[in-house]
Each structure stands twice: as structure tokens, then as C-alpha cells.
Biotite code that builds the C-alpha atoms (Angstrom):
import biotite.structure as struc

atoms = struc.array([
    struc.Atom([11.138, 21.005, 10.168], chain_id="A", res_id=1, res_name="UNK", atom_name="CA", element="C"),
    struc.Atom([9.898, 24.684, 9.998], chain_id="A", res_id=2, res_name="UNK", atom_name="CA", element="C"),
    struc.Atom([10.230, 25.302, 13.853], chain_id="A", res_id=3, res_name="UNK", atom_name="CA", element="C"),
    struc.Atom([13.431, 27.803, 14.214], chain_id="A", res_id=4, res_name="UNK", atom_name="CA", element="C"),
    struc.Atom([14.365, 26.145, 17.411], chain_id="A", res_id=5, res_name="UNK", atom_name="CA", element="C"),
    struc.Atom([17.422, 23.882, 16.442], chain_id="A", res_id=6, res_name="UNK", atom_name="CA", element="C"),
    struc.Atom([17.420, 21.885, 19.485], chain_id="A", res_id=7, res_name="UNK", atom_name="CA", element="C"),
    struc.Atom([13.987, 21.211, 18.900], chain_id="A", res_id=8, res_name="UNK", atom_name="CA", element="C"),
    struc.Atom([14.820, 19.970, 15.776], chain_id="A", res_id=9, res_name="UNK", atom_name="CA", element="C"),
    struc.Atom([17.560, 18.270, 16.919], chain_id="A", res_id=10, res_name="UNK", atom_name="CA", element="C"),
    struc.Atom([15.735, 16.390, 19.331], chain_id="A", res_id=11, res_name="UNK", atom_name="CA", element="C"),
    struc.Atom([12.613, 15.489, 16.659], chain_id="A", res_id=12, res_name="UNK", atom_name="CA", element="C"),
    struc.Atom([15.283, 14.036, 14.795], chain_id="A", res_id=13, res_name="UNK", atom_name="CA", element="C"),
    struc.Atom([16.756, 11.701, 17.058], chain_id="A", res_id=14, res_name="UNK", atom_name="CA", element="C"),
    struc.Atom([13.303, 10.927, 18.484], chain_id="A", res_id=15, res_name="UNK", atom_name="CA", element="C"),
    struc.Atom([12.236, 9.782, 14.744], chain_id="A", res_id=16, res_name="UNK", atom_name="CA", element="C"),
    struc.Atom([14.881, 7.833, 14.132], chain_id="A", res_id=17, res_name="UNK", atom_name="CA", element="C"),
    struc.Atom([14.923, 5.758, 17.303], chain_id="A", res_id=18, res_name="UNK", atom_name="CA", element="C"),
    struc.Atom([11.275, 4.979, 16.137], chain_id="A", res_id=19, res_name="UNK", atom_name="CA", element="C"),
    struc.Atom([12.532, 3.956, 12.901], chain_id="A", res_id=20, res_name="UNK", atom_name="CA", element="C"),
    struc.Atom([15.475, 1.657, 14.510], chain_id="A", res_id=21, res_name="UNK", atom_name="CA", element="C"),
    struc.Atom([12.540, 0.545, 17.109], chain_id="A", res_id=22, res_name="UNK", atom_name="CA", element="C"),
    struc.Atom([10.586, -0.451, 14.321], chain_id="A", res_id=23, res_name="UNK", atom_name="CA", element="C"),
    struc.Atom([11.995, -2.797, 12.809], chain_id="A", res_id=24, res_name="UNK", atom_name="CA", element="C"),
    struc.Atom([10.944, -6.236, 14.475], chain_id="A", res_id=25, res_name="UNK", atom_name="CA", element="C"),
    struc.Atom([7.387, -5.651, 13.504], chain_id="A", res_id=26, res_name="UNK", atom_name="CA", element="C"),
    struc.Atom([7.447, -6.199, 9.955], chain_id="A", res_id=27, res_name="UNK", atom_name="CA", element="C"),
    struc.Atom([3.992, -4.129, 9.685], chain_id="A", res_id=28, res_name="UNK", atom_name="CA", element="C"),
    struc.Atom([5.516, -1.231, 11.683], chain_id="A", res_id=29, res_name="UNK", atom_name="CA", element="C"),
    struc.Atom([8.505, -1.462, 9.962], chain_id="A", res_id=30, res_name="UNK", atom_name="CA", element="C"),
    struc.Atom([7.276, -0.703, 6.526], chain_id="A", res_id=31, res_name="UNK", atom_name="CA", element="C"),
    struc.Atom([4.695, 1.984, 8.249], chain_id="A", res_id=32, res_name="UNK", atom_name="CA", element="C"),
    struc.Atom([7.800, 3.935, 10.143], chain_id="A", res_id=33, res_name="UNK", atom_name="CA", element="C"),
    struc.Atom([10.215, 3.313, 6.855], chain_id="A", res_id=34, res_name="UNK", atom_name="CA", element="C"),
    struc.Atom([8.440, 6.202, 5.355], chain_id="A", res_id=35, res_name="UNK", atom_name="CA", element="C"),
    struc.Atom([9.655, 8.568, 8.171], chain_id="A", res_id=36, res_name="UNK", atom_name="CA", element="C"),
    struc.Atom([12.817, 7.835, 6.452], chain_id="A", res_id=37, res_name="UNK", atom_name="CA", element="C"),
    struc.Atom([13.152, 10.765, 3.801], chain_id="A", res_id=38, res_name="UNK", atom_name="CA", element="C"),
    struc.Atom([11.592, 12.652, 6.078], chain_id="A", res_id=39, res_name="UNK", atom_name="CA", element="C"),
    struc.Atom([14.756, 12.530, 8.381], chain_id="A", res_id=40, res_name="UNK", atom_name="CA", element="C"),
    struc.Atom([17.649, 12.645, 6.033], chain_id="A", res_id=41, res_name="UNK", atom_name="CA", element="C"),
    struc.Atom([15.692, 15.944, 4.522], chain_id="A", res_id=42, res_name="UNK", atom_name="CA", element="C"),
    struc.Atom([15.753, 17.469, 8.336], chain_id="A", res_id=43, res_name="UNK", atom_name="CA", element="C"),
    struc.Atom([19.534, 16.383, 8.578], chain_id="A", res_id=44, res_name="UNK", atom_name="CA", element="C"),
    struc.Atom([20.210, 18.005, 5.410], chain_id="A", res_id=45, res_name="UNK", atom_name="CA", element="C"),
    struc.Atom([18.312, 21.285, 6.422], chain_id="A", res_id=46, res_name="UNK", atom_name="CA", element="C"),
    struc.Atom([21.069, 21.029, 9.678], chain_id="A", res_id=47, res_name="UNK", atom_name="CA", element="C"),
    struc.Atom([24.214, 20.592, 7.379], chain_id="A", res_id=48, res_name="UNK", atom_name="CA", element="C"),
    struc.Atom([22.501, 23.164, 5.292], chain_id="A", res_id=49, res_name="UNK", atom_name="CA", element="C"),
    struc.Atom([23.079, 25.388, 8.012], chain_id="A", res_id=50, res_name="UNK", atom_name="CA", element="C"),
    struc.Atom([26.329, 24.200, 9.046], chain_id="A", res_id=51, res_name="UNK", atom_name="CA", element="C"),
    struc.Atom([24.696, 23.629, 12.531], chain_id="A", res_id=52, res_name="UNK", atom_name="CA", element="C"),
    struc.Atom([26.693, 19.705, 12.576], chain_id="A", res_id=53, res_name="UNK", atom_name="CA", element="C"),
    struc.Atom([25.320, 18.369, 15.884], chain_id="A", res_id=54, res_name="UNK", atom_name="CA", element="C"),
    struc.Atom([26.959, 14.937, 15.662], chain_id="A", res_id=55, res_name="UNK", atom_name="CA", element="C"),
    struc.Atom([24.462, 13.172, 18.085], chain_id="A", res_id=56, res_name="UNK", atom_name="CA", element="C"),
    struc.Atom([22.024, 13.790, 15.514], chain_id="A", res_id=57, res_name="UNK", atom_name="CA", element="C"),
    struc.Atom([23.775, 12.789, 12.327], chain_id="A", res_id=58, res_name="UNK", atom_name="CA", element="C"),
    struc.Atom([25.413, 9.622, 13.837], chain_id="A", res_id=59, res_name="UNK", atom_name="CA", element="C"),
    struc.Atom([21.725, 8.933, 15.474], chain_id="A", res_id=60, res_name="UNK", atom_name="CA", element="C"),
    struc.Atom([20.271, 8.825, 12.373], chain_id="A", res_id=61, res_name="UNK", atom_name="CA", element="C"),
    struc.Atom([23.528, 7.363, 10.190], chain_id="A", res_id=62, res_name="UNK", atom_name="CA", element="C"),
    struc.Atom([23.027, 4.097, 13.036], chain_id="A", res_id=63, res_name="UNK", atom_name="CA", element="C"),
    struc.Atom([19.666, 3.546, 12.281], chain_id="A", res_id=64, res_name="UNK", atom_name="CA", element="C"),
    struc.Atom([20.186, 3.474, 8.631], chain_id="A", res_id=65, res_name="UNK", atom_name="CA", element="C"),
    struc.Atom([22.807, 0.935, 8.873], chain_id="A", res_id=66, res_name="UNK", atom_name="CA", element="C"),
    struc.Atom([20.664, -1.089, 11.385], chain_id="A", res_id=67, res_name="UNK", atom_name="CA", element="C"),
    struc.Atom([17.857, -1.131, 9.305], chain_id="A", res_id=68, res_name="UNK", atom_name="CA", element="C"),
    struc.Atom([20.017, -2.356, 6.368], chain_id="A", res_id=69, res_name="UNK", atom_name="CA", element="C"),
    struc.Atom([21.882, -4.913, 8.506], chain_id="A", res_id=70, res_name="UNK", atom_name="CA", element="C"),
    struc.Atom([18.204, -6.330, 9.930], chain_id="A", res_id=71, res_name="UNK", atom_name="CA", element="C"),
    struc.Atom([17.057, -6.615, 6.166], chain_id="A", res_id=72, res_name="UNK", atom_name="CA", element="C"),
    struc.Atom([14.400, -4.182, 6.616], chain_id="A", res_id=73, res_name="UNK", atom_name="CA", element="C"),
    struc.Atom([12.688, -4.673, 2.923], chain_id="A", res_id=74, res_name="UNK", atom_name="CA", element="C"),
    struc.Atom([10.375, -1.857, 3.652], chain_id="A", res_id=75, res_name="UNK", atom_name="CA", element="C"),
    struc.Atom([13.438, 0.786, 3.384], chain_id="A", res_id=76, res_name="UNK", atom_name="CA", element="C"),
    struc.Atom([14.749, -0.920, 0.243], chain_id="A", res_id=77, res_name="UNK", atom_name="CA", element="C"),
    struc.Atom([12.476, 2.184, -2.017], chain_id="A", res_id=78, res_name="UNK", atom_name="CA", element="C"),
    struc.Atom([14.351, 5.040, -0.479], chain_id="A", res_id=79, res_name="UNK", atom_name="CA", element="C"),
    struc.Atom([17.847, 3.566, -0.182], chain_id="A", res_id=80, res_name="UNK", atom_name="CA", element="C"),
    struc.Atom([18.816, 4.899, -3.899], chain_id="A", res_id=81, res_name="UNK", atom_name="CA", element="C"),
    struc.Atom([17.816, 8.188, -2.577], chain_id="A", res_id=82, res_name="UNK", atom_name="CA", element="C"),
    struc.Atom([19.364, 7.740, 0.083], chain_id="A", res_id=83, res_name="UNK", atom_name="CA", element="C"),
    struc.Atom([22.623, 6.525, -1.316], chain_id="A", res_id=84, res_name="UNK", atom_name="CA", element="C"),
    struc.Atom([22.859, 9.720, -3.927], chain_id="A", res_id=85, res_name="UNK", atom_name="CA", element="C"),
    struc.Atom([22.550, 12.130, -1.192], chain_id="A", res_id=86, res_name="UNK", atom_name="CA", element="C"),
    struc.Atom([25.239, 10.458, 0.723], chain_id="A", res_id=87, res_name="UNK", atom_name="CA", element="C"),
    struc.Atom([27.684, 10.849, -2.585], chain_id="A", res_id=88, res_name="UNK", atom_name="CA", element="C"),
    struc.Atom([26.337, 14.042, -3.728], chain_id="A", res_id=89, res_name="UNK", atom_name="CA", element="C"),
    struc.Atom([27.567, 17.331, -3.187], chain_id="A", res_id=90, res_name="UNK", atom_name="CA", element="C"),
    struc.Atom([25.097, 18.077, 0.101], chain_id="A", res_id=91, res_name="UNK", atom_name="CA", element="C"),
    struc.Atom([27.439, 15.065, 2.195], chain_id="A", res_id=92, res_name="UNK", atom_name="CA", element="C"),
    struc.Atom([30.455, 13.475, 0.831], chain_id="A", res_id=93, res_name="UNK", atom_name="CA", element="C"),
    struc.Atom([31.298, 16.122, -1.672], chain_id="A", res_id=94, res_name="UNK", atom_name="CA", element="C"),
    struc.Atom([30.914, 19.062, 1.197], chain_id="A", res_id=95, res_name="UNK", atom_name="CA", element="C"),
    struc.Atom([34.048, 20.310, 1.784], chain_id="A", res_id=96, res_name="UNK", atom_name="CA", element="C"),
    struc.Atom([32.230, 21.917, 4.861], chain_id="A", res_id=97, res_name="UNK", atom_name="CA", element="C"),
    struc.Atom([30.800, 18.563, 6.176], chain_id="A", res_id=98, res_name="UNK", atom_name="CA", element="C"),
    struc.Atom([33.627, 17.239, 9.315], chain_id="A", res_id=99, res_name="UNK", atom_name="CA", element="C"),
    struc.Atom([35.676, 14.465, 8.114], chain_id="A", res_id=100, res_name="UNK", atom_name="CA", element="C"),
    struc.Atom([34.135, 11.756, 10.443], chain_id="A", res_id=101, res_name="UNK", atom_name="CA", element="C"),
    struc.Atom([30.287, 12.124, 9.246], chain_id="A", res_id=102, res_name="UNK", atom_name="CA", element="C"),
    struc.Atom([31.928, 12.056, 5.934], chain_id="A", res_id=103, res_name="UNK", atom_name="CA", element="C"),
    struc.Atom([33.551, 8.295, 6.735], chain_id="A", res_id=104, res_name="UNK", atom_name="CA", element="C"),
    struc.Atom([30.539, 7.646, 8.830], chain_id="A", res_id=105, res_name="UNK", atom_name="CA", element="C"),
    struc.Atom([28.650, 8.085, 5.559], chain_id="A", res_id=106, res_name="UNK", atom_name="CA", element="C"),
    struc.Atom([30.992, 5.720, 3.652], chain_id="A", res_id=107, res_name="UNK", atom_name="CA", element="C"),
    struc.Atom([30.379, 3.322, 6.066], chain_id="A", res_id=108, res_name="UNK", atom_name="CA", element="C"),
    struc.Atom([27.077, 3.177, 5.044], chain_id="A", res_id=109, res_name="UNK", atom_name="CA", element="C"),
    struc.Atom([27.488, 2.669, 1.376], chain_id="A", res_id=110, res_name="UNK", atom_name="CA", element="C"),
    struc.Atom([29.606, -0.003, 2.699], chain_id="A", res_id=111, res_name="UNK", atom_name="CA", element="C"),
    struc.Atom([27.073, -1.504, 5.073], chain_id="A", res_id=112, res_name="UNK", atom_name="CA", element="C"),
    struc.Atom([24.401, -1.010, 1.841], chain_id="A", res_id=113, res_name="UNK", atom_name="CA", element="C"),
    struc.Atom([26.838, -3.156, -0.288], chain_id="A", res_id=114, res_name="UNK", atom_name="CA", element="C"),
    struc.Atom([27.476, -5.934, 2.182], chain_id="A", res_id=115, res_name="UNK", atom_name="CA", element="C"),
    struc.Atom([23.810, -6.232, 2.649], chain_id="A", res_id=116, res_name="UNK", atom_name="CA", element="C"),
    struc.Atom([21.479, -5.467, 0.111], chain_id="A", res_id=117, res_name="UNK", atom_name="CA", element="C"),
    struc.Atom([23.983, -5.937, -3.134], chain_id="A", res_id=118, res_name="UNK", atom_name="CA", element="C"),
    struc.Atom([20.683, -5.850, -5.567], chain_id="A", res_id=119, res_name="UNK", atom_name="CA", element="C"),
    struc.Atom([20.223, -2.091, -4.847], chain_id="A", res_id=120, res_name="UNK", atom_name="CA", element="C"),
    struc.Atom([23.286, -1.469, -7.316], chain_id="A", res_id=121, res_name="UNK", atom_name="CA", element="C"),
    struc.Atom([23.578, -4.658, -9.527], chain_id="A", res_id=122, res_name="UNK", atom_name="CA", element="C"),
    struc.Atom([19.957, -3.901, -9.911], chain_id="A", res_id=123, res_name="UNK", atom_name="CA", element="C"),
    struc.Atom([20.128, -0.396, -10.522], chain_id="A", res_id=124, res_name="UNK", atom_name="CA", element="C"),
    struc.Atom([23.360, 0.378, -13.266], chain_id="A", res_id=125, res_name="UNK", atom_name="CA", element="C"),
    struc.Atom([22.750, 4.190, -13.197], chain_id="A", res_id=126, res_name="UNK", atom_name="CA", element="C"),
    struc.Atom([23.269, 4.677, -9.431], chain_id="A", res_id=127, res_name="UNK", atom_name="CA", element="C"),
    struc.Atom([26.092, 1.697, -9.421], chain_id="A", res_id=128, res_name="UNK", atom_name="CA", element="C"),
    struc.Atom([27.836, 4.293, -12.243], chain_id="A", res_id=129, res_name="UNK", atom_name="CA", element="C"),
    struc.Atom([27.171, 7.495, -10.063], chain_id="A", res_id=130, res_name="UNK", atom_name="CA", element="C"),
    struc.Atom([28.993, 5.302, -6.765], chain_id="A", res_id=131, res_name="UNK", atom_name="CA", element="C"),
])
């Protein structure tokens, strides 16, 4: 996400991620579009970053997360630890700069991640201990 042009970013963003949620019935395309994955929550971060909080994005991309998680999607099973630390680090939940409802919209999806795919913390006891 280099281009300057935040609604250009903006847009890319939402674009990917609707590919990702898209994805997800084909189990071949699924894995091959899961690795867009850390590609978007890196471009979201590079927004909040900035403080530029364009909700369409952020709850664009924070839906296809939990959709992906709710259809089982095995292929994004490898980046949900990631994913789960930057939602409870200091870039999202601790940002005192971050708007109160992305902040609940991201506990929803450590919610949505424990309701559905359990073995990501019972298998992992150093990010269940940083939750």
C-alpha cells in the first residue's frame, strides 16, 4: 500500500477482502486468497497508523475475518495467531486513539475465533496467556 491516495487504498482494501470472503466455497481458492490475509490487516494498520479510521474499511475487512472463521476456512487457521495479537496489541485494542466500536468490533472477533476454532488457543498456551 505505497500509493498516497487513501481512497485508493481504501477501496483496494475492501476490494481484497470481498475476494477473501468470496473465496471461501472453493476450498482451492480459499487457501490461495487466505494469503491476501496479512496483506490486508497490514494495509488497515497503515490506515489506523494514520488515524485516517474509515469504518467501511475496517468493518469490511473485520466481517470477512469472522466469516471466514465461522465457514471453517482451515486455510486462514496459519495467520489467525497473528492475527489475534494484533487485535490485543497496542496497534488495536490497546489504542487509546482507535473509536470505541472497531475496538468491540475487534472483540467480537476474538469471540467469534473462540466459538469456532477453540484449538488456536488450547493449542497455542503462549498466545492463550497474552489473551
Amino acid at each position: 500500500m505505497k500509493e498516497d491516495n487513501v481512497e485508493l487504498q481504501v477501496e483496494t482494501i475492501k476490494c481484497l477482502a470481498i475476494i477473501i470472503e468470496n473465496s471461501a466455497e472453493d476450498e482451492e481458492m480459499a487457501k490461495t486468497f487466505s494469503e491476501l490475509i496479512p496483506i490486508v490487516i497490514t494495509a488497515v494498520d497503515v490506515l489506523i497508523s494514520r488515524e485516517h479510521f474509515e469504518e467501511a474499511v475496517v468493518y469490511q475487512v473485520l466481517e470477512t475475518l469472522a466469516s471466514q472463521i465461522e465457514l471453517e476456512n482451515k486455510a486462514i487457521d496459519k495467520y489467525l495467531p497473528d492475527v489475534i495479537r494484533y487485535f490485543i496489541g497496542p496497534k488495536f485494542l490497546l489504542n487509546k486513539n482507535l473509536p470505541v466500536a472497531f475496538k468491540e468490533s475487534g472483540l467480537e472477533i476474538l469471540t467469534v475465533v473462540s466459538d469456532y476454532k477453540r484449538p488456536i488457543y488450547t493449542k497455542n498456551m503462549p498466545l492463550m496467556v497474552e489473551v
